[in-house]
C-alpha positions, -999 to 999 in steps of 0.1 A, spaced: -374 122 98 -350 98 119 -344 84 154 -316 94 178 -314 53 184 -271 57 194 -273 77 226 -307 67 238 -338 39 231 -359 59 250 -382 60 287 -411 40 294 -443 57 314 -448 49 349 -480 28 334 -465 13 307 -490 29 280 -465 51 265 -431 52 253 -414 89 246 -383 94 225 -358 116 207 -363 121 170 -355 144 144 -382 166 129 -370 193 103 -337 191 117 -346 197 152 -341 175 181 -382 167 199 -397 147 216 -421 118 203 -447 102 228 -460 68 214 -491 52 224 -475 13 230 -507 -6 220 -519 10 192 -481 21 178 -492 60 169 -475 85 177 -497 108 201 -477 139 197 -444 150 189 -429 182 209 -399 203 210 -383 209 249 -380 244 254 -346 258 242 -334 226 245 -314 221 210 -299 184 207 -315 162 233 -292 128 239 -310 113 268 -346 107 281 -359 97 318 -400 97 328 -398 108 360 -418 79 387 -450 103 389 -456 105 357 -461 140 352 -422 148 344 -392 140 320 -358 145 329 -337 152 298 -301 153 289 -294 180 263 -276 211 250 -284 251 250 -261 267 230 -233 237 224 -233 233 264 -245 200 277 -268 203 312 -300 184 322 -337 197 327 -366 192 333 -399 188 307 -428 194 323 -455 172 300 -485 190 306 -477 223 302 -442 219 280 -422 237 306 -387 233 310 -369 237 343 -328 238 338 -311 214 366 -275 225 360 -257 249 343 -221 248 338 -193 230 315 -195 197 325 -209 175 307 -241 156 322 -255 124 305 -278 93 307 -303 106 338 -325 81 359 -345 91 384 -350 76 420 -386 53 426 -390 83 450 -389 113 426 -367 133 450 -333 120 431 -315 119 398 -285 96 391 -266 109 361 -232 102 344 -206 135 344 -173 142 340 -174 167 370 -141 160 392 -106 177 397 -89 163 366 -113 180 342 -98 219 334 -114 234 309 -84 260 298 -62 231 292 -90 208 276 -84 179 297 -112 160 315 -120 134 346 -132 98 336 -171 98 335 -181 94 376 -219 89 388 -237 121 399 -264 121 423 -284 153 423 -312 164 448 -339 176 427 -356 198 455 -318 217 463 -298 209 433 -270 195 451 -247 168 437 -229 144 454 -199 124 430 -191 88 436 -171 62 418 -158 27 421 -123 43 411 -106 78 401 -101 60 369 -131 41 355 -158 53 333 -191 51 347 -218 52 329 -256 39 324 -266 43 359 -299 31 373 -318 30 408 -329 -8 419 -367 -9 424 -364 1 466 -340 26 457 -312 13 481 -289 8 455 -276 21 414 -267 -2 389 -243 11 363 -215 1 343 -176 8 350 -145 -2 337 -120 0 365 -96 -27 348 -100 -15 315 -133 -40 304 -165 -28 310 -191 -50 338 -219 -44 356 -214 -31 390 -237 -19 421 -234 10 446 -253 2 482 -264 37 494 -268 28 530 -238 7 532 -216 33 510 -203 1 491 -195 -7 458 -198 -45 442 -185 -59 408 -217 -82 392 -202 -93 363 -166 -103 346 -170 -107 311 -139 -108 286 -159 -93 260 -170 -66 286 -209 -49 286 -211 -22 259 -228 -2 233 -221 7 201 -202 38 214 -176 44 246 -206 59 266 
């Protein structure tokens, strides 16, 4: 019935052949998988309990989406299974977690969240959006950012891994800037007066 074309354009397969996004379908949030030569749509699925899905990530294998979406009006991310339409739930609290990419090596997601101490949820107040990065094997999360803050959002491994692309808006205008794993360094890429951005804040 529509596309969810604001939050997310959709992930590519590891191969190239396919393309999967979000669309709505009789009101529900699925998931569309698109063959990319021919343009049909191969099939078009729901992810589990998985209610209002913002944000899709094929996982380097091939065999695995990582999803950003809502159970209940809380916002968490999971995993979809594409062969057997499983879903495996990745976190589970308050924060919010948005815009997943995985690692080339499978064992890591990068994610956008507002987890930090400024967010209180008696008092409604939240942190800036920081860069998660989640061990899928253990589940933990390890928080950086370029500064307390800056949004950060978009985030994306390099092709060797060593580094995560994303954008941030320490000055108030929003560039592209890099985070060095190994080094534990942050670099600005770009200064634009117009800044890099979307249609919306995130």
């Amino acid at each position: 019935d529509a596309l969810r074309f604001i939050n997310s354009a959709g992930t590519w397969s590891p191969d190239g052949r396919t393309f999967a996004f979000v669309v709505l379908r009789e009101g529900i949030n699925q998931i569309a998988f698109m063959d990319v030569e021919s343009r049909r749509i191969l099939r078009t699925v729901r992810a589990g309990e998985v209610d209002d899905i913002s944000h899709l990530s094929w996982s380097p294998d091939g065999r695995t989406l990582a999803v950003a979406g809502t159970v209940g009006g809380i916002g968490d991310l999971f995993l979809f299974d594409i062969g057997s339409g499983t879903v495996r739930r990745l976190t589970n609290d308050r924060n919010a977690d948005l815009q997943p990419s995985w690692s080339p090596g499978g064992d890591r997601i990068v994610f956008a969240t507002d987890r930090g101490p400024e967010t209180d949820f008696d008092s409604l107040r939240y942190a800036p959006m920081r860069l998660g990065i989640l061990d899928v094997a253990s589940g933990d999360i390890r928080i950086i950012s370029v500064s307390p803050v800056a949004k950060h959002i978009s985030p994306h491994y390099t092709p060797d891994g060593r580094a995560i692309l994303f954008i941030a808006d320490p000055d108030g205008v929003s560039d592209l800037y890099s985070y060095t794993l190994e080094e534990d360094r942050f670099r600005r890429h770009t200064s634009i007066a117009t800044g890099i951005t979307g249609l919306t804040e995130l």
